[in-house]
C-alpha positions as semicolon CSV with decimal commas, in nm:
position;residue;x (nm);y (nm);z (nm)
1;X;1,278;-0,353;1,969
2;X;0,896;-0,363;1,947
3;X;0,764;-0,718;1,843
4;X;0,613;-0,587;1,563
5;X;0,931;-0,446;1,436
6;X;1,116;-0,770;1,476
7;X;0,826;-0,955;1,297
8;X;0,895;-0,737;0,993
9;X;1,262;-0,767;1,046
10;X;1,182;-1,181;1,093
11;X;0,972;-1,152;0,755
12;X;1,181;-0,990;0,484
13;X;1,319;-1,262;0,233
14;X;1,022;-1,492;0,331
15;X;0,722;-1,600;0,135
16;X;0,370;-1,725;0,109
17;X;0,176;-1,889;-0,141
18;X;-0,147;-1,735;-0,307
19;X;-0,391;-1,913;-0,503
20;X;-0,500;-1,796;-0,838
21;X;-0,675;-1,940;-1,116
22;X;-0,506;-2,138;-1,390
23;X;-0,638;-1,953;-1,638
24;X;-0,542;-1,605;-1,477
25;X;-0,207;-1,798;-1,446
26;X;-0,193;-1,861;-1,812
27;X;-0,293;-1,555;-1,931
28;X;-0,039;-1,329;-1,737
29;X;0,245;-1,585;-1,805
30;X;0,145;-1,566;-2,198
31;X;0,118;-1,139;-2,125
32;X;0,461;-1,104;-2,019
33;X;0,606;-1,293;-2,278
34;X;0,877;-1,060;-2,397
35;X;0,885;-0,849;-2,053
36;X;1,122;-0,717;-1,829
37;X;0,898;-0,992;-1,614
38;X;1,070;-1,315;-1,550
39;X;0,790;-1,513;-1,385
40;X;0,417;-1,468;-1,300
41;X;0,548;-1,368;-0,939
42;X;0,759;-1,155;-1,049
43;X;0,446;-0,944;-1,249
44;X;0,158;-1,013;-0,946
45;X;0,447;-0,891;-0,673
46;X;0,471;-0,587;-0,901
47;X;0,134;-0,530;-0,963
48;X;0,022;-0,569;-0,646
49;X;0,260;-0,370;-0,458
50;X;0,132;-0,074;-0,732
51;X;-0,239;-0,154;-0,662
52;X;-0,165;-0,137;-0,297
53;X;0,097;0,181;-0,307
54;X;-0,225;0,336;-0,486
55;X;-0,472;0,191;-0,214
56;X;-0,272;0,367;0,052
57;X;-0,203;0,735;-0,103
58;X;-0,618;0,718;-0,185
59;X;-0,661;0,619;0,210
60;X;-0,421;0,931;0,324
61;X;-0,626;1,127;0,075
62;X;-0,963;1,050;0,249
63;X;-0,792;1,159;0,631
64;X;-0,833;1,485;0,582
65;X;-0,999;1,675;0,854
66;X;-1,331;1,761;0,898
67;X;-1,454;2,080;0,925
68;X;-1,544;2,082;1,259
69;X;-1,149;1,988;1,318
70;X;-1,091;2,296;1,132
71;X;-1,290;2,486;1,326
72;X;-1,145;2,402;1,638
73;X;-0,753;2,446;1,559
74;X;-0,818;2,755;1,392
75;X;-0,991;2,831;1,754
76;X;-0,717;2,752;1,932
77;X;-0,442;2,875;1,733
78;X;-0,650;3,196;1,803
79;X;-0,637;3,194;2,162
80;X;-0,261;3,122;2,147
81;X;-0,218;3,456;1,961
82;X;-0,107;3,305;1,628
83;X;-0,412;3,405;1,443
């Protein structure tokens, strides 16, 4: 098993604290009032993991190839006789 693999496998179930403002704190606890939302953590797990799901399909978006990667597999598929 790669040690990055059992890191993640090490990490599941576990947790870290993150600091935000009273305030923010307050305000989301008073938003999901009514909610499907148990707890502040509960909400800012959720909304994060959306804001980051989002953050990654825009990244994959922007890997597209270039056009001088184009270029050159079109090129080769060429010489190999598929084009």
């Amino acid at each position: 098993m790669v040690a990055e693999e059992l890191h993640e496998r090490e990490s599941r179930g576990r947790y870290t604290t993150v600091s935000i403002p009273i305030t923010l704190y307050r305000r989301i606890k008073e938003m999901i009032k009514d909610t499907g939302f148990t707890s502040v953590s509960q909400f800012v797990i959720y909304i994060l993991r959306e804001v980051i799901s989002s953050m990654e399909e825009e990244r994959l978006k922007g890997e597209s190839l270039s056009e001088e990667e184009k270029r050159r597999i079109i090129d080769r598929l060429k010489r190999l006789g598929y084009l």
